[in-house]
PQR file of N, CA, C, O and H, with PARSE charges and radii, in Angstrom:
ATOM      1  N   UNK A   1     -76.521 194.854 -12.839 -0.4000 1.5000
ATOM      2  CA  UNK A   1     -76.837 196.214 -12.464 -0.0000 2.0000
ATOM      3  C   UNK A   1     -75.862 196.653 -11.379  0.5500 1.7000
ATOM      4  O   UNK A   1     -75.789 195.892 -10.414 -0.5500 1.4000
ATOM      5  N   UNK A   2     -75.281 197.483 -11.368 -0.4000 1.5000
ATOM      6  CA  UNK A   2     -74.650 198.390 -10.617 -0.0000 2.0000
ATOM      7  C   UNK A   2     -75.256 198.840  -9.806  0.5500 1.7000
ATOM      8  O   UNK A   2     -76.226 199.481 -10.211 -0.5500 1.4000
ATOM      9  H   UNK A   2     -75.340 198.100 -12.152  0.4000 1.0000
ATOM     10  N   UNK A   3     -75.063 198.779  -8.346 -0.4000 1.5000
ATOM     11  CA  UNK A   3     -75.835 199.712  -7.303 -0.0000 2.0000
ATOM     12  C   UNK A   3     -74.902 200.910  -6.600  0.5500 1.7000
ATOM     13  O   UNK A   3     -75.552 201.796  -6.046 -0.5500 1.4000
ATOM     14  H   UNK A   3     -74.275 198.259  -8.017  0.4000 1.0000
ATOM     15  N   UNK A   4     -73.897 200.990  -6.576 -0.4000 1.5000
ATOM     16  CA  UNK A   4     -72.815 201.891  -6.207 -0.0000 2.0000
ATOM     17  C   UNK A   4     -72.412 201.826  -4.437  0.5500 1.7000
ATOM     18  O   UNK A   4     -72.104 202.719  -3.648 -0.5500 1.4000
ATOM     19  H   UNK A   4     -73.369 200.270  -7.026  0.4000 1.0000
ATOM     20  N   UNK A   5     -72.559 200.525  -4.293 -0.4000 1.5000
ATOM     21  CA  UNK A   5     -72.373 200.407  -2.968 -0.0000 2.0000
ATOM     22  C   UNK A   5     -73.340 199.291  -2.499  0.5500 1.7000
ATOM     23  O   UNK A   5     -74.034 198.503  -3.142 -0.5500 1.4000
ATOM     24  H   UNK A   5     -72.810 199.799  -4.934  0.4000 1.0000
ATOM     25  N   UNK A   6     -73.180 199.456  -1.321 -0.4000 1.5000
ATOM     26  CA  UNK A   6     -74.143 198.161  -0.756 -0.0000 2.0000
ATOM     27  C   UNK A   6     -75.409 199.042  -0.720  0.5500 1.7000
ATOM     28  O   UNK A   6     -75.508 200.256  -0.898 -0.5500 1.4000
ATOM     29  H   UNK A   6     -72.616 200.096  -0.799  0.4000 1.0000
ATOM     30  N   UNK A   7     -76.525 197.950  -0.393 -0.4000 1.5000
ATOM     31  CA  UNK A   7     -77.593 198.555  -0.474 -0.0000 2.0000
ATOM     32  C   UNK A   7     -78.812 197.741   0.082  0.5500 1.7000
ATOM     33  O   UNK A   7     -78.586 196.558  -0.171 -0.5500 1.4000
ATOM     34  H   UNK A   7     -76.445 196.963  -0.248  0.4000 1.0000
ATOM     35  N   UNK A   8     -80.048 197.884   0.754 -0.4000 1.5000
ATOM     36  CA  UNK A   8     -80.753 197.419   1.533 -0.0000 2.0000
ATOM     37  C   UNK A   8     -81.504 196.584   0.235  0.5500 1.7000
ATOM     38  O   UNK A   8     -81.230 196.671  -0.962 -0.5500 1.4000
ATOM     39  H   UNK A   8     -80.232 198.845   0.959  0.4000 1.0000
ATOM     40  N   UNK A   9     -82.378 195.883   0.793 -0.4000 1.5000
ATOM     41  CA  UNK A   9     -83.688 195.305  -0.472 -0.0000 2.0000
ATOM     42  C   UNK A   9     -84.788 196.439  -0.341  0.5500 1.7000
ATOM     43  O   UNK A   9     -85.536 196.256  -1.301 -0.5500 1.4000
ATOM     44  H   UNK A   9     -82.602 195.812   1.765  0.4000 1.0000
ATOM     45  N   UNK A  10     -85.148 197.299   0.242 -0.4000 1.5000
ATOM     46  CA  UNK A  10     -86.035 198.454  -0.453 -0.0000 2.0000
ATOM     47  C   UNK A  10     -85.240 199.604  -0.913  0.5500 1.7000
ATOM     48  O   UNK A  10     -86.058 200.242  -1.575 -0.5500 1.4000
ATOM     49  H   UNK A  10     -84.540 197.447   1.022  0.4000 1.0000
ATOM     50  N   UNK A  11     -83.974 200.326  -0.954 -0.4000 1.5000
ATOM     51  CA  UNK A  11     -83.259 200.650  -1.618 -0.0000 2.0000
ATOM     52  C   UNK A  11     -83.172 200.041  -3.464  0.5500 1.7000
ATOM     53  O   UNK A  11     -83.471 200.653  -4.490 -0.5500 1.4000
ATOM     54  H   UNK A  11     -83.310 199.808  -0.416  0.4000 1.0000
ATOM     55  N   UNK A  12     -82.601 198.522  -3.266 -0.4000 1.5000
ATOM     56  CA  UNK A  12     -82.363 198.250  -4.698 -0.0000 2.0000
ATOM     57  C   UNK A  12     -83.991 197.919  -5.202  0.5500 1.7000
ATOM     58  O   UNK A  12     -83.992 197.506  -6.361 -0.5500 1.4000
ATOM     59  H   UNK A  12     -82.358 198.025  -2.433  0.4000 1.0000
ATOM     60  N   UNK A  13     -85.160 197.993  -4.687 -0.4000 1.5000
ATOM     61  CA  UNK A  13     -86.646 198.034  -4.981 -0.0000 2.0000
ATOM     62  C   UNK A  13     -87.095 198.827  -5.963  0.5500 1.7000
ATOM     63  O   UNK A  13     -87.638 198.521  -7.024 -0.5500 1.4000
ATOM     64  H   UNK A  13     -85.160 198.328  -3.745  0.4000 1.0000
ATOM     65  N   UNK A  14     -86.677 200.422  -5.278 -0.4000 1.5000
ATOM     66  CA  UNK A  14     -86.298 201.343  -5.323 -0.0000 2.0000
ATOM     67  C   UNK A  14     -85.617 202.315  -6.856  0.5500 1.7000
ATOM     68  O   UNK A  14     -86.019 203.229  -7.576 -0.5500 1.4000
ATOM     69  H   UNK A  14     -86.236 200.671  -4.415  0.4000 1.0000
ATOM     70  N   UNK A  15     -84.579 201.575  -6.766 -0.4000 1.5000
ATOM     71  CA  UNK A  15     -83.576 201.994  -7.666 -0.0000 2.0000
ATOM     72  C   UNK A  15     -84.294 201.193  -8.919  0.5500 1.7000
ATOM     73  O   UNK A  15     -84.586 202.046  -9.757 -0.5500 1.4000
ATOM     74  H   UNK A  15     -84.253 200.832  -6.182  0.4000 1.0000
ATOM     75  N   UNK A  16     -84.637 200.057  -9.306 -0.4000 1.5000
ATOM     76  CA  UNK A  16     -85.250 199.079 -10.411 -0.0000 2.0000
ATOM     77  C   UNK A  16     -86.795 199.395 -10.346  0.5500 1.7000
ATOM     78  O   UNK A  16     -87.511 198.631 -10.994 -0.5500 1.4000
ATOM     79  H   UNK A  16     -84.399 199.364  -8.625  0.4000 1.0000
ATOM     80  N   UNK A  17     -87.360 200.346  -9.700 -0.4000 1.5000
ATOM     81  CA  UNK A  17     -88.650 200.921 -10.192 -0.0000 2.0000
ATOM     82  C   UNK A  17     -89.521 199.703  -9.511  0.5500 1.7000
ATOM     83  O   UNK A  17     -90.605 200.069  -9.057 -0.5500 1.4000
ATOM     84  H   UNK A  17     -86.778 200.966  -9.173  0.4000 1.0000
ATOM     85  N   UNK A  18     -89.189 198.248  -9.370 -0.4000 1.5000
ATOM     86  CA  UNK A  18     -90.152 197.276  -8.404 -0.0000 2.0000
ATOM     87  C   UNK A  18     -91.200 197.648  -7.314  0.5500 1.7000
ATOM     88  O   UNK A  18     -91.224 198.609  -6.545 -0.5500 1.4000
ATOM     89  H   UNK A  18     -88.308 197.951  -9.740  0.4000 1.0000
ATOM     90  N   UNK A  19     -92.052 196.615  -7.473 -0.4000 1.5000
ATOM     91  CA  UNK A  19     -93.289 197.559  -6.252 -0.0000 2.0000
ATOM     92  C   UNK A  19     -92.797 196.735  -4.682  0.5500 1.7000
ATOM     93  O   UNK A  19     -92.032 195.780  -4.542 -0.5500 1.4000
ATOM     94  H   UNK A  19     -92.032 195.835  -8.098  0.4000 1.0000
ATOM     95  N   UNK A  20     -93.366 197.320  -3.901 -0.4000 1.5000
ATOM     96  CA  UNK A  20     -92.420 196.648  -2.599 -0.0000 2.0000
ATOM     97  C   UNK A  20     -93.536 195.575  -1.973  0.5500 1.7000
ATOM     98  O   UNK A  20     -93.226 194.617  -1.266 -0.5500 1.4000
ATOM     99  H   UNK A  20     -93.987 198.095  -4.015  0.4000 1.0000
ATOM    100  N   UNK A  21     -95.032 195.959  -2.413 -0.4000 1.5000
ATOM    101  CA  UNK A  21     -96.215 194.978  -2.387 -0.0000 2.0000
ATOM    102  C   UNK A  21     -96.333 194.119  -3.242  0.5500 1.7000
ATOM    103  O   UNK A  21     -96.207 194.418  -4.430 -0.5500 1.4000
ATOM    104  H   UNK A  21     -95.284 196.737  -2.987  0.4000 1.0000
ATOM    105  N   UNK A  22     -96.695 192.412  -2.700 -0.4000 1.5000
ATOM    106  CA  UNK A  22     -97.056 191.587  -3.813 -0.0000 2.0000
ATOM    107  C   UNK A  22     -95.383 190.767  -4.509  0.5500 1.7000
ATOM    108  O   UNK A  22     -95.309 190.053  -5.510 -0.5500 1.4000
ATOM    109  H   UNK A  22     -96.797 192.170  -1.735  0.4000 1.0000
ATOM    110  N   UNK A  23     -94.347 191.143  -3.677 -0.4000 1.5000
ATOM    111  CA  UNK A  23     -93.628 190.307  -4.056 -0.0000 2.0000
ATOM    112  C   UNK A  23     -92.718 189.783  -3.340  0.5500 1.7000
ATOM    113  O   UNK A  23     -92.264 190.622  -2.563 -0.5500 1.4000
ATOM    114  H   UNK A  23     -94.407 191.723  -2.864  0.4000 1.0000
ATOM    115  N   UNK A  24     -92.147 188.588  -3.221 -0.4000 1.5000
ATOM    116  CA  UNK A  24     -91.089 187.799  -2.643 -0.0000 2.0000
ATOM    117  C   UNK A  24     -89.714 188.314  -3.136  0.5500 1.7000
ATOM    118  O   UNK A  24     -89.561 188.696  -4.295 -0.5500 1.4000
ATOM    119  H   UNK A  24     -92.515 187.906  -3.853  0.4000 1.0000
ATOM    120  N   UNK A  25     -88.897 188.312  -2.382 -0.4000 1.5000
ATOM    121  CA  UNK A  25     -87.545 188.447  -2.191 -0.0000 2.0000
ATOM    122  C   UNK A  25     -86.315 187.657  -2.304  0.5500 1.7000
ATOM    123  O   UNK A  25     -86.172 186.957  -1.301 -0.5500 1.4000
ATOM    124  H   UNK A  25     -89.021 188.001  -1.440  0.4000 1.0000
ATOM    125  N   UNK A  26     -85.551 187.543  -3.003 -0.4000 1.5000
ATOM    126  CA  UNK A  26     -84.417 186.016  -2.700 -0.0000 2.0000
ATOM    127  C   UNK A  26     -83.091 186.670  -3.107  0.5500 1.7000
ATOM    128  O   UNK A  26     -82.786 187.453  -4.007 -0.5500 1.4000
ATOM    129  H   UNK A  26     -85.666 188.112  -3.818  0.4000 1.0000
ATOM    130  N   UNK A  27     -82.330 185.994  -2.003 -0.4000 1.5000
ATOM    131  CA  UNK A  27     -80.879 186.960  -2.265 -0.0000 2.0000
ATOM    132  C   UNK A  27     -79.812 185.663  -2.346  0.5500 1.7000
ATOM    133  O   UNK A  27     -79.808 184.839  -1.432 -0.5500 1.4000
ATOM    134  H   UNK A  27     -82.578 185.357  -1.272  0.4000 1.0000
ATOM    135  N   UNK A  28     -79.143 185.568  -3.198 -0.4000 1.5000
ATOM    136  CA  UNK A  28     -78.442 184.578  -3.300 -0.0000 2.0000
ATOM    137  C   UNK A  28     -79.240 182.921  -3.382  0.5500 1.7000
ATOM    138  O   UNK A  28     -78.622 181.870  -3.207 -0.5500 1.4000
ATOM    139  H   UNK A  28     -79.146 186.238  -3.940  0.4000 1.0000
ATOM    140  N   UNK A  29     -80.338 182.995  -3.608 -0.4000 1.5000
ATOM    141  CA  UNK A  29     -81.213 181.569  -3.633 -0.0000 2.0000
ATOM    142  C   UNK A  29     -81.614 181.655  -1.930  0.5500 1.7000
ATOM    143  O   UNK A  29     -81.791 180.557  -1.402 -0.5500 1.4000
ATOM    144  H   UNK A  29     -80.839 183.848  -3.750  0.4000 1.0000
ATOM    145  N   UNK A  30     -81.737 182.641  -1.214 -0.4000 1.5000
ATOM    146  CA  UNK A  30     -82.582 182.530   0.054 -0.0000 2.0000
ATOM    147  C   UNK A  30     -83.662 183.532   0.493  0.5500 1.7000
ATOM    148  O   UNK A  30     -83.458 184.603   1.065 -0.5500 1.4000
ATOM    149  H   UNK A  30     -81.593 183.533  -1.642  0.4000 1.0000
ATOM    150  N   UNK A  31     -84.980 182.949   0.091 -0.4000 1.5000
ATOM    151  CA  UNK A  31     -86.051 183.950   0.304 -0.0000 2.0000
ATOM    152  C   UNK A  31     -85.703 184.947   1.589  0.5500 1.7000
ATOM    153  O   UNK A  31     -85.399 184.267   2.569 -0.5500 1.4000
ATOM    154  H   UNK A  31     -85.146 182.079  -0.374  0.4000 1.0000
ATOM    155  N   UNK A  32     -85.682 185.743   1.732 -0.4000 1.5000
ATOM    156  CA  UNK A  32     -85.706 187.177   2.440 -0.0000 2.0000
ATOM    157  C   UNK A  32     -87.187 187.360   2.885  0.5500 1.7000
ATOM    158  O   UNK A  32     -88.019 187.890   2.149 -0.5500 1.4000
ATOM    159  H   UNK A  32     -85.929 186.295   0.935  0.4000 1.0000
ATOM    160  N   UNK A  33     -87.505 186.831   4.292 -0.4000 1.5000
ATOM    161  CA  UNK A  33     -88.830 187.688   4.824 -0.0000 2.0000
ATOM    162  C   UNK A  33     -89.157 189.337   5.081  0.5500 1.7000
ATOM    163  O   UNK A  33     -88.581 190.169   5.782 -0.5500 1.4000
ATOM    164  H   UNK A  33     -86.829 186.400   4.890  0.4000 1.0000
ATOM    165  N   UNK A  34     -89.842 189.390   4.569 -0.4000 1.5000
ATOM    166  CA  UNK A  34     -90.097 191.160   4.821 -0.0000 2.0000
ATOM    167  C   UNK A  34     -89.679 191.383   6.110  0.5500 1.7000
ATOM    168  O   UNK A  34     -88.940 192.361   6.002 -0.5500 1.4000
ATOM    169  H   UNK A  34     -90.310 188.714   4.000  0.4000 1.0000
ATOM    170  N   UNK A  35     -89.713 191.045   7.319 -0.4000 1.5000
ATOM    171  CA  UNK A  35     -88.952 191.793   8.324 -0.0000 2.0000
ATOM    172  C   UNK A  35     -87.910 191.790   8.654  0.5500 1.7000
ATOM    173  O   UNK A  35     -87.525 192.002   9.803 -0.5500 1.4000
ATOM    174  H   UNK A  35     -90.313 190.250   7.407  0.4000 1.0000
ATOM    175  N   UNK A  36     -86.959 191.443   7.302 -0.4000 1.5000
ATOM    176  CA  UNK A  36     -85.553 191.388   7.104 -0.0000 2.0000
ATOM    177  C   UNK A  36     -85.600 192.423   5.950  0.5500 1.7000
ATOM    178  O   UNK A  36     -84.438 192.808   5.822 -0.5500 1.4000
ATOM    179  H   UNK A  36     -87.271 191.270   6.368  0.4000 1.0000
ATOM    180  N   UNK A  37     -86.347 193.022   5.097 -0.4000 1.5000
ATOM    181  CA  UNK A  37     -85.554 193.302   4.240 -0.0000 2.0000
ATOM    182  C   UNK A  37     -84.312 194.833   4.809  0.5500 1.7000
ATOM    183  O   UNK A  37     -83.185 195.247   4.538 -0.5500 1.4000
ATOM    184  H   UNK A  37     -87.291 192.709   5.201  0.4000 1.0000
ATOM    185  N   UNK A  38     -85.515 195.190   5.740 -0.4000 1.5000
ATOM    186  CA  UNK A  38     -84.489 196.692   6.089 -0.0000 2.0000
ATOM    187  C   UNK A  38     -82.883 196.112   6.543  0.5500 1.7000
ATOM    188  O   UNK A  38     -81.970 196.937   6.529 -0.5500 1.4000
ATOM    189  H   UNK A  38     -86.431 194.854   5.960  0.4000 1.0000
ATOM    190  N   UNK A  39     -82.741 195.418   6.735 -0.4000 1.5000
ATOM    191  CA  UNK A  39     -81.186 194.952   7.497 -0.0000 2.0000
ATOM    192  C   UNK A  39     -80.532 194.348   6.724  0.5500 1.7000
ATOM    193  O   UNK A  39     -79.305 194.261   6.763 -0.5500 1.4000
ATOM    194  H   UNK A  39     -83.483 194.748   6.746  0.4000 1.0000
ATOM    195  N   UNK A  40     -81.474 193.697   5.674 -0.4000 1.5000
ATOM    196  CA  UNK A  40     -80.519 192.613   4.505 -0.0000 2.0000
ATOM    197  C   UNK A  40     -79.501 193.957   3.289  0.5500 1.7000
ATOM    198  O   UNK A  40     -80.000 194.724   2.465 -0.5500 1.4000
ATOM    199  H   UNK A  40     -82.471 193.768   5.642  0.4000 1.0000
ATOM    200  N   UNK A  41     -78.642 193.852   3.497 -0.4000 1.5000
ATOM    201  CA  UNK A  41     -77.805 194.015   2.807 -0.0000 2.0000
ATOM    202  C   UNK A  41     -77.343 193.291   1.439  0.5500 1.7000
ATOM    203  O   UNK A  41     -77.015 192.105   1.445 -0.5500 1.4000
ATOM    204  H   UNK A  41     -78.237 193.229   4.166  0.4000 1.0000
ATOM    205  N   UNK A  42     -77.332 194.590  -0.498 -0.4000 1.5000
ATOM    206  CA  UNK A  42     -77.381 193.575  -1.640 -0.0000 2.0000
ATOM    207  C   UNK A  42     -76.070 194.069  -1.946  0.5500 1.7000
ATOM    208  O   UNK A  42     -75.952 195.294  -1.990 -0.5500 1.4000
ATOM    209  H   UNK A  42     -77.597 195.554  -0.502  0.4000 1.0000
ATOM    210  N   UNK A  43     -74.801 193.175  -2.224 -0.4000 1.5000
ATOM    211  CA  UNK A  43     -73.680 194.089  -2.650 -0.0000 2.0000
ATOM    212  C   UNK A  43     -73.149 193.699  -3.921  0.5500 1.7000
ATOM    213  O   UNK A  43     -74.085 193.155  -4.507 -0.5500 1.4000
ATOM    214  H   UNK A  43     -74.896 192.180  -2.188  0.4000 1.0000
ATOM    215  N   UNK A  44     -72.132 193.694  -4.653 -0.4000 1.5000
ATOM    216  CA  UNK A  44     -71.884 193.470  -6.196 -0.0000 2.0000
ATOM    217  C   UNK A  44     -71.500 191.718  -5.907  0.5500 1.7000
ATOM    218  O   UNK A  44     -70.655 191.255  -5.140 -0.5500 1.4000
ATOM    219  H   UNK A  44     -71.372 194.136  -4.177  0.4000 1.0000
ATOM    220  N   UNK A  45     -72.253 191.147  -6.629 -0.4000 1.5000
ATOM    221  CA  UNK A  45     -71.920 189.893  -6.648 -0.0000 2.0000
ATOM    222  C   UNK A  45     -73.301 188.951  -6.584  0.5500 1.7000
ATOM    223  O   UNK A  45     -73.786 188.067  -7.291 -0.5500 1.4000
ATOM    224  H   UNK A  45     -72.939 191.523  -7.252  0.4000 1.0000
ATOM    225  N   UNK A  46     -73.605 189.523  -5.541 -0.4000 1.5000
ATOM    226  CA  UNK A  46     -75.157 188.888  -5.736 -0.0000 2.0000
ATOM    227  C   UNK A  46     -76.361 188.899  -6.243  0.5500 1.7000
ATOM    228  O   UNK A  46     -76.925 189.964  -6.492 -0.5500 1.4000
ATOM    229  H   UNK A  46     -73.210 190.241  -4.967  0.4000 1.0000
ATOM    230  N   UNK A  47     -77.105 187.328  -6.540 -0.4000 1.5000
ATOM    231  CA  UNK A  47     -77.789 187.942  -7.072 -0.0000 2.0000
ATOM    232  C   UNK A  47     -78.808 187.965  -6.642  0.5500 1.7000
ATOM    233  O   UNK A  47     -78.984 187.318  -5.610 -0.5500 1.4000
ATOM    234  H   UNK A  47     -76.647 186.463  -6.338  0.4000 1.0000
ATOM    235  N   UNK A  48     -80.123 188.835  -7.326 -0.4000 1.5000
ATOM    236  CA  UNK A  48     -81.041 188.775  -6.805 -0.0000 2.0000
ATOM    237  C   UNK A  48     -82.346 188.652  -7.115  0.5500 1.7000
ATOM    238  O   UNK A  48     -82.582 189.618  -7.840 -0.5500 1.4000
ATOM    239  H   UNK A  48     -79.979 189.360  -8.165  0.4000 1.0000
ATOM    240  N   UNK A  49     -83.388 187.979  -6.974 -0.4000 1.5000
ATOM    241  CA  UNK A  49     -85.106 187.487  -7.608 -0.0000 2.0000
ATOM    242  C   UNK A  49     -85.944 188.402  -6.934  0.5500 1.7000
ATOM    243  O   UNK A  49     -86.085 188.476  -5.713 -0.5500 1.4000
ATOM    244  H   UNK A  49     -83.197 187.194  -6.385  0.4000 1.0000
ATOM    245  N   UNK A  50     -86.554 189.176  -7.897 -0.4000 1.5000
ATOM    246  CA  UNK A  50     -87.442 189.600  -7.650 -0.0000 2.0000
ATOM    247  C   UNK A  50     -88.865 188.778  -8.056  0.5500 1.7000
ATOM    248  O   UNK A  50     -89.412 189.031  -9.130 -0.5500 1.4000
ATOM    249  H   UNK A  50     -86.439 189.117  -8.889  0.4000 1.0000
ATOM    250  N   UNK A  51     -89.441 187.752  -7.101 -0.4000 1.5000
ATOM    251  CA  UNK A  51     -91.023 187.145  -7.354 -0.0000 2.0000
ATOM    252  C   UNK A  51     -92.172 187.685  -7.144  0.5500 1.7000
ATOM    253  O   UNK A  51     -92.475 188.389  -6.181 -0.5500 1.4000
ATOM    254  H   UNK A  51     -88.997 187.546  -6.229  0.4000 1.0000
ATOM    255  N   UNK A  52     -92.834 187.377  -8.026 -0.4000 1.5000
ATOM    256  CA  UNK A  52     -94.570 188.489  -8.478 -0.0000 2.0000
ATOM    257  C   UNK A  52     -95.602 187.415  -8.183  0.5500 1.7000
ATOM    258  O   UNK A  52     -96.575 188.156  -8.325 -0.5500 1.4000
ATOM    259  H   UNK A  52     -92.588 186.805  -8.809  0.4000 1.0000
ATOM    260  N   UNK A  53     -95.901 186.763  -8.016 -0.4000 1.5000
ATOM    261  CA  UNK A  53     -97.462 186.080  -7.482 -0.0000 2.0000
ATOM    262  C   UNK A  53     -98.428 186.522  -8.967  0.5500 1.7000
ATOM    263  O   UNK A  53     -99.116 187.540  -9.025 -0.5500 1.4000
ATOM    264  H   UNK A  53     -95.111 186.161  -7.901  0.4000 1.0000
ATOM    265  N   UNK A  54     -98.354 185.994  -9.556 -0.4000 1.5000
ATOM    266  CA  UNK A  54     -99.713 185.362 -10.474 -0.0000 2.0000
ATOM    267  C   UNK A  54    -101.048 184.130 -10.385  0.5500 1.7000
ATOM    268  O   UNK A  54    -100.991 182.927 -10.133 -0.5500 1.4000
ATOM    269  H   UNK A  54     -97.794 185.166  -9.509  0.4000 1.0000
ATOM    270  N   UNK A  55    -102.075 184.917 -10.668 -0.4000 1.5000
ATOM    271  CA  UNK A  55    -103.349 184.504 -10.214 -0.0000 2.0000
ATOM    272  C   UNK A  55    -103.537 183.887 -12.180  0.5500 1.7000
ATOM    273  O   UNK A  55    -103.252 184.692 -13.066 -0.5500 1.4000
ATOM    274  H   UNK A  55    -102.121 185.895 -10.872  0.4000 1.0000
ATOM    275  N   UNK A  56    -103.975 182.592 -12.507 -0.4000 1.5000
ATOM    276  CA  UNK A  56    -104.470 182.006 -13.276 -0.0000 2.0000
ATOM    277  C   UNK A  56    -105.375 180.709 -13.134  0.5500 1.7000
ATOM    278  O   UNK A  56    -105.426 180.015 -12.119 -0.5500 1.4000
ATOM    279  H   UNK A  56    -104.206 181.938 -11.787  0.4000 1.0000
ATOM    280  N   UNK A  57    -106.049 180.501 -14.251 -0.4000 1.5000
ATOM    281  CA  UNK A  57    -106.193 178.713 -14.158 -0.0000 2.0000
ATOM    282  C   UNK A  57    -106.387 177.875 -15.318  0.5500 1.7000
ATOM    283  O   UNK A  57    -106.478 176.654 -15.189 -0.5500 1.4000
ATOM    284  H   UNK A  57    -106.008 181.065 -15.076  0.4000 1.0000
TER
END
């Protein structure tokens, strides 16, 4: 995906329609705590996991 520049993790959230509740973050294989995402920077090259928390048994 193309983002047209660099771009925060609620920006590219954002842009891919993702909910910003209920999920983990990983940028390059390093979970991203929510009080990083405003400062973390996503630019062309990396990649990135969006994780969802599922409840089963």
């Amino acid at each position: 995906m193309e983002l047209g520049g660099p771009a925060t993790v609620p920006d590219l959230l954002a842009q891919i329609g993702a909910p910003s509740n209920g999920v983990a973050i990983a940028v390059n294989g390093e979970i991203i705590s929510r009080s990083r995402w405003s400062e973390t920077r996503v630019g062309d090259g990396d990649i990135v996991e969006v994780i969802t928390a599922m409840q089963g048994g």
